[in-house]
N, C-alpha and C positions, 0 to 999 in steps of 0.2 A: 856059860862063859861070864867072865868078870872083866870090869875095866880094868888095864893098869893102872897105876898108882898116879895121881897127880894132885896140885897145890889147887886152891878152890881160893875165890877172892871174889864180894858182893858187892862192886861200888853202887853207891846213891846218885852220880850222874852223869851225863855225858862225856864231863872232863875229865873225869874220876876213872871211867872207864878206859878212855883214849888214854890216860896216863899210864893204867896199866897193857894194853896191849901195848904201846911203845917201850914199857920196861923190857915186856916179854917178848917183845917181834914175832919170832916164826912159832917157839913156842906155845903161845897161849891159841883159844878158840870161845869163840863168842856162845856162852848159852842163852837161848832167849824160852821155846816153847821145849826144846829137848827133844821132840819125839824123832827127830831124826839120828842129830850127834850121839843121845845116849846110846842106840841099837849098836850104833858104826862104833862105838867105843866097845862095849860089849865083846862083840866080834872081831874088837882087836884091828879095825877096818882103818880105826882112829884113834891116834895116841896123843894127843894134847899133852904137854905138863903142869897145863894152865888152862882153869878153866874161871873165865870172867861171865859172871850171871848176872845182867844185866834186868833183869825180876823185880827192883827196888827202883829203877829209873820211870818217875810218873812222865818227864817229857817225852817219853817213846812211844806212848798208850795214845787212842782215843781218835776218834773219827771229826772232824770239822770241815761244815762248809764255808767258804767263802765268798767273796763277787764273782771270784773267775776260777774256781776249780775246788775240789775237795781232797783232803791232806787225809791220810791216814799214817798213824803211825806206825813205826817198825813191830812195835811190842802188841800192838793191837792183836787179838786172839780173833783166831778165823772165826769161832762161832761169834764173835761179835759184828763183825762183816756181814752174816749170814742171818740177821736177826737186826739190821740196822734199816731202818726206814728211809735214813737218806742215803742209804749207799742201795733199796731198793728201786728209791726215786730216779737218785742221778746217774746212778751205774748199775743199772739192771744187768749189762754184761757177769759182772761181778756176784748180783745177787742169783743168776743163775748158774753158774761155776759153784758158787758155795757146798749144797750136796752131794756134789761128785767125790769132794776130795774126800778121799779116806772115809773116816768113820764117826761118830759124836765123839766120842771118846778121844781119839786124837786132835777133833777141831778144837774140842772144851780149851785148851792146851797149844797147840800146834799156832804160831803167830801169823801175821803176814809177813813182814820183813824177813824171818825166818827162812821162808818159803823161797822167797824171792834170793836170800842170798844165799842157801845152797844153790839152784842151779838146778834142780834134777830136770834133763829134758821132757820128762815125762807127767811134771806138775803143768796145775792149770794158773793158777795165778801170773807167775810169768809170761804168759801169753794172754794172757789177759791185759796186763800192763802194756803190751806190746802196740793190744790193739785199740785203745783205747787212749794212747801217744802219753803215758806218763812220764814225768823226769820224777827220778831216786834222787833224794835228799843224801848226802854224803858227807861225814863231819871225818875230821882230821887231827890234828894238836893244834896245826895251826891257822887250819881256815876249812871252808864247807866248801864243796862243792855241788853240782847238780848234772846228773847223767840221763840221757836218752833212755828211757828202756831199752829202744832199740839195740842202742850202743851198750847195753849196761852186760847182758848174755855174751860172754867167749865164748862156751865149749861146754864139755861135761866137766858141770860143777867146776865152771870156772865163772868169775864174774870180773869186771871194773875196778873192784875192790882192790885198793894197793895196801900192804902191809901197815898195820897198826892205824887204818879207817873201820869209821864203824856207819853201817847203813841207818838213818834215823827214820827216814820219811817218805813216801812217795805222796807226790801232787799228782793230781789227774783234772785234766781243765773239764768245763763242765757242756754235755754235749750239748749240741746247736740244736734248733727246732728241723726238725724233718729228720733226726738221727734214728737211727733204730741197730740193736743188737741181737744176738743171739751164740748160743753156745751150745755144743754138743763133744759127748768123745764115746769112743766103743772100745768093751771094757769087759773080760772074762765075767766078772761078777761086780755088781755094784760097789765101789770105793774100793779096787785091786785098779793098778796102775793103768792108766790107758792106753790102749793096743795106739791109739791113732786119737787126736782130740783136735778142735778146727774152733778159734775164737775170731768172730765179724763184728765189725764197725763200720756203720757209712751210712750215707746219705741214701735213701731210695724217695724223695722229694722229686715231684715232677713225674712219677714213677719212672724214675731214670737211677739207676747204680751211679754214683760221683763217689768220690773220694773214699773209698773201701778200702779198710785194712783187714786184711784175711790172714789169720797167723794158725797155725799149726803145729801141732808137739806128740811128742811122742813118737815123730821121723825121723828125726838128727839127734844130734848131739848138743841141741839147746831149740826152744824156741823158734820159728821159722815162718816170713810174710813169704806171701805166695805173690810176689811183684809182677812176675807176667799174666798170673790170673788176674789179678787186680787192676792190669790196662785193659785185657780183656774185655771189663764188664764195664770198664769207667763209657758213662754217657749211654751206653746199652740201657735197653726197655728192662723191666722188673719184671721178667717174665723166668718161668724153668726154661726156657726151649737158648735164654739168652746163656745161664750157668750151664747148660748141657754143651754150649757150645765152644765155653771159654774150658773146659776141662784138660784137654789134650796139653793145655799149658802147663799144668800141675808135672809133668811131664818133666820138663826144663827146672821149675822150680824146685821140687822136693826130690832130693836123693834118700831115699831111707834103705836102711843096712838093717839085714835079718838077724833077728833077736828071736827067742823063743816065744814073741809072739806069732812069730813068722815069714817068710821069707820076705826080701824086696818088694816084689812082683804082689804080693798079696797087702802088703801095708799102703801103696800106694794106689790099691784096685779100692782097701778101704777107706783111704784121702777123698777118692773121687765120689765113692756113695756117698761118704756123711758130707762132704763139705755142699753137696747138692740137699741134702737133710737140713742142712743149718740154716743154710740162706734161705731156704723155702720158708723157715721162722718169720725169719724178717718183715716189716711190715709190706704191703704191698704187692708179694710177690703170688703169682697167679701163674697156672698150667700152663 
């Protein structure tokens, strides 16, 4: 298959860019790393008449720390996240996500921002951001904004995103002393979509679970905290016997719908082993 026919346009900057998706409104679609829109165009899945390549924009690129969080930008290429010492340091969440996605090939390529604003419920980045409390940097024609992660996910491959915005940035504040992370997801063959994937963030300081964000993908239709698991274990000992016992919540929290990974009943029997896998990561935690 071949893409339909459409107008191609490389602005040099942000405003450049915003000017044209506001020419083109529904029209146009943003390329950043390709590896998704090109397939979906292909396939005829996506017909853009306007494609803005956004490739020449140096302020979208590049990883900085700060006083109080580290900024990555939209254009930023995964294999550079996955190869970054301060995104080792500050966001090991992140730095352990990196090898799951996909393949070299696609990371070489494939951005962050990208990632984040398709949407696919079944990426890791997204949930990543989730658990890790960042706000997406949002530029406009006529002013920026800044969104939740949390808030940022509608639906499948839906986001915050309003017509002729372009996602530039996410901040991620930088974790506190006693934070520890961990990531896992279970996956027919390594870097094929995750049947079930589970990203934590929290406190296990005092060997007590406090402030846990436990997010989840590849069971909905976007992204998903596990809130009742998360009261669960808040203030609970750092023990497995505490996560064996907060599980039955996952229950209430995640509704997942059978896909050819397999049915309900079986994606959320596999929520329950890995997300006991994951947190066992964690610092702290003991039989």
């Amino acid at each position: 298959m071949k893409a339909p026919r459409f107008a191609y346009a490389r602005p040099a900057s942000v405003a450049e860019a915003l000017a044209l998706l506001a020419e083109h409104r529904g029209d146009a679609r943003v390329l950043a790393g390709g590896q998704s829109l090109v397939p979906m165009m292909n396939f005829r899945v996506a017909a853009p008449k306007v494609l803005v390549d956004i490739n020449r924009i140096a302020a979208l690129t590049g990883i900085k720390v700060t006083r109080n969080h580290l900024r990555i930008g939209a254009l930023t290429r995964q294999v550079e996240l996955e190869r970054s010492a301060d995104i080792a340091r500050h966001l090991p969440l992140i730095a352990a996500a990196m090898p799951h996605i996909a393949h070299p090939a696609i990371r070489n390529r494939g951005t962050f921002g990208g990632s984040c604003a398709l949407a696919d419920p079944a990426a890791e980045l997204p949930a990543c951001a989730i658990a890790l409390g960042a706000i997406f940097v949002v530029a406009g024609k006529k002013s920026e904004r800044r969104i939740a992660a949390e808030d940022f996910f509608k639906g499948l491959y839906a986001t915050a995103l309003k017509a002729g915005e372009l996602l530039v940035a996410a901040e991620f504040p930088l974790p506190k002393p006693g934070y520890a992370s961990a990531f896992g997801e279970l996956a027919r063959r390594h870097g094929d979509y995750a049947m079930v994937g589970v990203a934590a963030h929290g406190s296990t300081q005092g060997a007590r679970f406090s402030d846990m964000r436990v997010v989840f993908f590849g069971v909905g239709d976007r992204p998903l905290r596990a809130a009742q698991f998360e009261r669960a274990l808040d203030g609970q000992s750092v023990t497995a016997k505490t996560v064996d016992a907060a599980l039955p919540k996952l229950d209430a929290d995640l509704d997942p719908r059978a896909d050819f990974h397999g049915t309900a009943a079986t994606k959320l029997h596999l929520a329950k082993v890995l997300v006991g896998r994951v947190l066992a990561k964690m610092e702290g935690v003991v039989a």
